[in-house]
MDTraj code that builds the backbone (N, CA, C; nanometers):
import mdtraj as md
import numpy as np

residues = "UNK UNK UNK UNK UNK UNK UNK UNK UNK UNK UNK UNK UNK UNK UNK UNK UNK UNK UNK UNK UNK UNK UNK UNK UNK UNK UNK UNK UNK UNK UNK UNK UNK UNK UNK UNK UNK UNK UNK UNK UNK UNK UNK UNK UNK UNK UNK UNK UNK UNK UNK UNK UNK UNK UNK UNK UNK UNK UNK UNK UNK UNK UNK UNK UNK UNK UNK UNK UNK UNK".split()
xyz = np.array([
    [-0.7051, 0.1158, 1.0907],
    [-0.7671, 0.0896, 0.9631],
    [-0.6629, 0.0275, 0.8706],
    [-0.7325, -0.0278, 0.7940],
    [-0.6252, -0.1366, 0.6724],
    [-0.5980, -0.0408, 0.5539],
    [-0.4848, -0.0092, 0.4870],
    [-0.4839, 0.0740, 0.3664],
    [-0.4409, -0.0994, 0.2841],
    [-0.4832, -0.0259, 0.1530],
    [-0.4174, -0.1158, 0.0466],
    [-0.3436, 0.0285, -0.0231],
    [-0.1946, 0.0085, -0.0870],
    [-0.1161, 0.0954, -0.1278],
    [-0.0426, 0.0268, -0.2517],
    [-0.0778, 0.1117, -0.3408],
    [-0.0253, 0.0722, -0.4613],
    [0.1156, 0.1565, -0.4910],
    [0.2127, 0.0879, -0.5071],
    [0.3486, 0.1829, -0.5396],
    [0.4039, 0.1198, -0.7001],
    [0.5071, 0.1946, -0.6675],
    [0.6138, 0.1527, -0.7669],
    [0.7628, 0.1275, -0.7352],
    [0.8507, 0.0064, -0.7360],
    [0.9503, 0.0103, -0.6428],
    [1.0522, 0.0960, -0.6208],
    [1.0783, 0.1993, -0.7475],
    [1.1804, 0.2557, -0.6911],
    [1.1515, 0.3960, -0.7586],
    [1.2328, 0.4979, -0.6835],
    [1.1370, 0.6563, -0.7489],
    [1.2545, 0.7064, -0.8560],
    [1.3393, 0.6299, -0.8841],
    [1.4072, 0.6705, -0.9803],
    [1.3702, 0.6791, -1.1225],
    [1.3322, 0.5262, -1.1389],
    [1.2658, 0.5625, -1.2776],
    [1.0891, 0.5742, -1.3175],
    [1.1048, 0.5964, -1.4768],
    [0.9600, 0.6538, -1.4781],
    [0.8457, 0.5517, -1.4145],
    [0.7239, 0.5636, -1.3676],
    [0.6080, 0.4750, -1.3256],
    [0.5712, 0.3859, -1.4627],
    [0.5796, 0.2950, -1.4359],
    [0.4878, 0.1974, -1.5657],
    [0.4502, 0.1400, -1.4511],
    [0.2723, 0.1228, -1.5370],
    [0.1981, 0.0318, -1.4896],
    [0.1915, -0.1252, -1.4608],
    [0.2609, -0.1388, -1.5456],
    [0.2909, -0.2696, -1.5618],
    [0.4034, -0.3209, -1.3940],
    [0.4473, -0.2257, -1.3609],
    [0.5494, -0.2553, -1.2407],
    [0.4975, -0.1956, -1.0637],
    [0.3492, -0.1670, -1.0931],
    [0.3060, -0.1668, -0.9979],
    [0.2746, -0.2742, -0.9227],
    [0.2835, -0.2467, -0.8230],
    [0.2541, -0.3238, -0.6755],
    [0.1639, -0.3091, -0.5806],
    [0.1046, -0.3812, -0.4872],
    [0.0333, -0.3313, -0.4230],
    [0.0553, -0.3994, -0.2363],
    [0.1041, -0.3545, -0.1776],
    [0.1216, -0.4044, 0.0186],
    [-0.0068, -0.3319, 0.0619],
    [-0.0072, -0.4366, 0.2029],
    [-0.1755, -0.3543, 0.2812],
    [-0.0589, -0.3030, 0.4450],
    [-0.1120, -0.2319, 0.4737],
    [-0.0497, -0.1799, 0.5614],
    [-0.1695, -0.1397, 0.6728],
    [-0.1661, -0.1747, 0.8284],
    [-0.2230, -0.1021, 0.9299],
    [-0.1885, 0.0205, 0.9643],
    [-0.2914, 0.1143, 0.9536],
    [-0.2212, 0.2469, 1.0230],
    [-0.3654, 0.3897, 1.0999],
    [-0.3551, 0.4014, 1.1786],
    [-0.4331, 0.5680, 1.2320],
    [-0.5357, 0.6127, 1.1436],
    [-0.4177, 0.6253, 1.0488],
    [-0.5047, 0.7433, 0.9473],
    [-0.4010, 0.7220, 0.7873],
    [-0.4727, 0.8147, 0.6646],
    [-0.3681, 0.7856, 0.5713],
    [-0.2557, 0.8498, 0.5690],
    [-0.2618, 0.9930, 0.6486],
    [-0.1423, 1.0616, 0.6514],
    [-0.0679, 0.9915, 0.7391],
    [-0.0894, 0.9257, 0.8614],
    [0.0351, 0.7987, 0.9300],
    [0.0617, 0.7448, 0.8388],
    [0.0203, 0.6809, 0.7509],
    [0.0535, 0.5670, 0.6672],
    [0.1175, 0.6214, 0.5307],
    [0.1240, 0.7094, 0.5024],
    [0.2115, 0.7926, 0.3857],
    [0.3468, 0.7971, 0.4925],
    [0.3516, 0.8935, 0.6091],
    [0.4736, 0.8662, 0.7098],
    [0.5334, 0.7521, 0.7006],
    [0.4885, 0.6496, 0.7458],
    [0.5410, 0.5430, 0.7743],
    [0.6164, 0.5178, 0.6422],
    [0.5364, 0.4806, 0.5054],
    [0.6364, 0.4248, 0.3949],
    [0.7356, 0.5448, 0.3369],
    [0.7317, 0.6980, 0.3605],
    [0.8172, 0.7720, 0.3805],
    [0.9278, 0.7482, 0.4381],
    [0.9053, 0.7051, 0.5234],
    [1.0364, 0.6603, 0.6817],
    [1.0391, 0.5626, 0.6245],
    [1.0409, 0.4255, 0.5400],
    [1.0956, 0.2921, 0.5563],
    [1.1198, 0.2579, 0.4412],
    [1.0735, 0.3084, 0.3287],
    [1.0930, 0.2633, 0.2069],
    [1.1182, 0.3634, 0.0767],
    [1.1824, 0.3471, -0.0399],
    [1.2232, 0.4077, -0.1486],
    [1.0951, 0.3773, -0.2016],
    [0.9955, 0.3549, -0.1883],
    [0.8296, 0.3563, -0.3187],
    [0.8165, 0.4861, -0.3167],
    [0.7323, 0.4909, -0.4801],
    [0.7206, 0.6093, -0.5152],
    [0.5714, 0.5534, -0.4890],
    [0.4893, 0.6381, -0.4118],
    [0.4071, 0.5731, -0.3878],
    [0.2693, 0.6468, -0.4761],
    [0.1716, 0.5802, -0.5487],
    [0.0801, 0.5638, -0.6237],
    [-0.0552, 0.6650, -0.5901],
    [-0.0994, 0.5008, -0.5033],
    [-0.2596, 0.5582, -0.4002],
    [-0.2496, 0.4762, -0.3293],
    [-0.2686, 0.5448, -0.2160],
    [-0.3344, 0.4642, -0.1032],
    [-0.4812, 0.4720, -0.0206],
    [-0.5303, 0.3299, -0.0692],
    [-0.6683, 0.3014, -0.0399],
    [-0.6771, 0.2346, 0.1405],
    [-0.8719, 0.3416, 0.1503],
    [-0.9035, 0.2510, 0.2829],
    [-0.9249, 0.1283, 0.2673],
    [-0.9313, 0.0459, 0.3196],
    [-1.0224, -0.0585, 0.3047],
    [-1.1096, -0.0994, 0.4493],
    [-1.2556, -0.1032, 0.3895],
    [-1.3145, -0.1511, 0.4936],
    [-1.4100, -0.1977, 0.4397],
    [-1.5191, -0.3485, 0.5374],
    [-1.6407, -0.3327, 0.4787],
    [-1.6133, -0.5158, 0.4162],
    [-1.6636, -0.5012, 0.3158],
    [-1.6984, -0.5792, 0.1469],
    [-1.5544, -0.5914, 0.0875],
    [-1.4820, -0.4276, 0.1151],
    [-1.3806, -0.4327, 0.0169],
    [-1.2614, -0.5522, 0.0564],
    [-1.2596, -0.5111, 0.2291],
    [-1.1344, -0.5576, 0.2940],
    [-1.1443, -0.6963, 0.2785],
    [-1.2599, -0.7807, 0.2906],
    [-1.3108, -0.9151, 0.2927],
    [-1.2335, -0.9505, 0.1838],
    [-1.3136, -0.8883, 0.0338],
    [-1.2489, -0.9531, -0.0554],
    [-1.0753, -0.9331, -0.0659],
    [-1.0328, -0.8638, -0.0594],
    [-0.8776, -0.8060, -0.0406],
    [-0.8120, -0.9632, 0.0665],
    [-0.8767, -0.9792, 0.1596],
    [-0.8400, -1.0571, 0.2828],
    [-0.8490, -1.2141, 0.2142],
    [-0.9103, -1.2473, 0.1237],
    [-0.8986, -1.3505, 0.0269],
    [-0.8036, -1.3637, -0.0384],
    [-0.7758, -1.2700, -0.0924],
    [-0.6774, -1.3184, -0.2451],
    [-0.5238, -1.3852, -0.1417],
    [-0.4518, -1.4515, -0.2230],
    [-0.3117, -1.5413, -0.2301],
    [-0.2085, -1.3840, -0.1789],
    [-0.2448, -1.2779, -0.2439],
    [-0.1577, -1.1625, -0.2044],
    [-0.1521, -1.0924, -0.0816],
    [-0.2625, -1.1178, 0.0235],
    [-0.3137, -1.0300, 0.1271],
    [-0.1951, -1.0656, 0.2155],
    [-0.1307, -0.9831, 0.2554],
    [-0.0331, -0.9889, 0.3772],
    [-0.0258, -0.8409, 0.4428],
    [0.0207, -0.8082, 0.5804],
    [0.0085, -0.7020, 0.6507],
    [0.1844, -0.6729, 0.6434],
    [0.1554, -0.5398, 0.6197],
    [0.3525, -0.5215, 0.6327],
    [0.3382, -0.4386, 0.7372],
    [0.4978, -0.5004, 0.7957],
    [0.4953, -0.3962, 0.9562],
    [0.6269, -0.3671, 0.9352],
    [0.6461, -0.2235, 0.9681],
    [0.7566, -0.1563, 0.9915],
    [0.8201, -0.1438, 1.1407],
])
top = md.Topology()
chain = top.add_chain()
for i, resn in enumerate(residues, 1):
    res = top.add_residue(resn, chain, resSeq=i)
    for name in ("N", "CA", "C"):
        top.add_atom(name, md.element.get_by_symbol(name[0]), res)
traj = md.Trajectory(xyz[None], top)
């Protein structure tokens, strides 16, 4: 399944909205996919969304859609 995951880059300082981000990531399930950016990255991580359906389509459009692989 496709997550879309909204973070923040680094967990040091406070969350502003304004400095959120968002990567799509393949993974199992969401608890794999919390693992995974646990194991690979400093994000403080937000939410992470399913995507399927309607949603993923439109997601799979925009200029931003890329798959990150660890």
């Amino acid at each position: 399944m496709i997550y879309k995951v909204l973070y923040q880059p680094s967990r040091l300082e406070n969350p502003m909205r304004e400095n959120t981000v968002a990567l799509y990531l393949e993974a199992d399930s969401e608890r794999a996919a919390r693992k995974l950016l646990e194991e690979n990255t400093d994000y403080n991580i937000e939410l992470i969304q399913p995507l399927e359906g309607k949603f993923l389509e439109y997601e799979q459009q925009s200029d931003n859609y890329k798959l990150t692989e660890f």
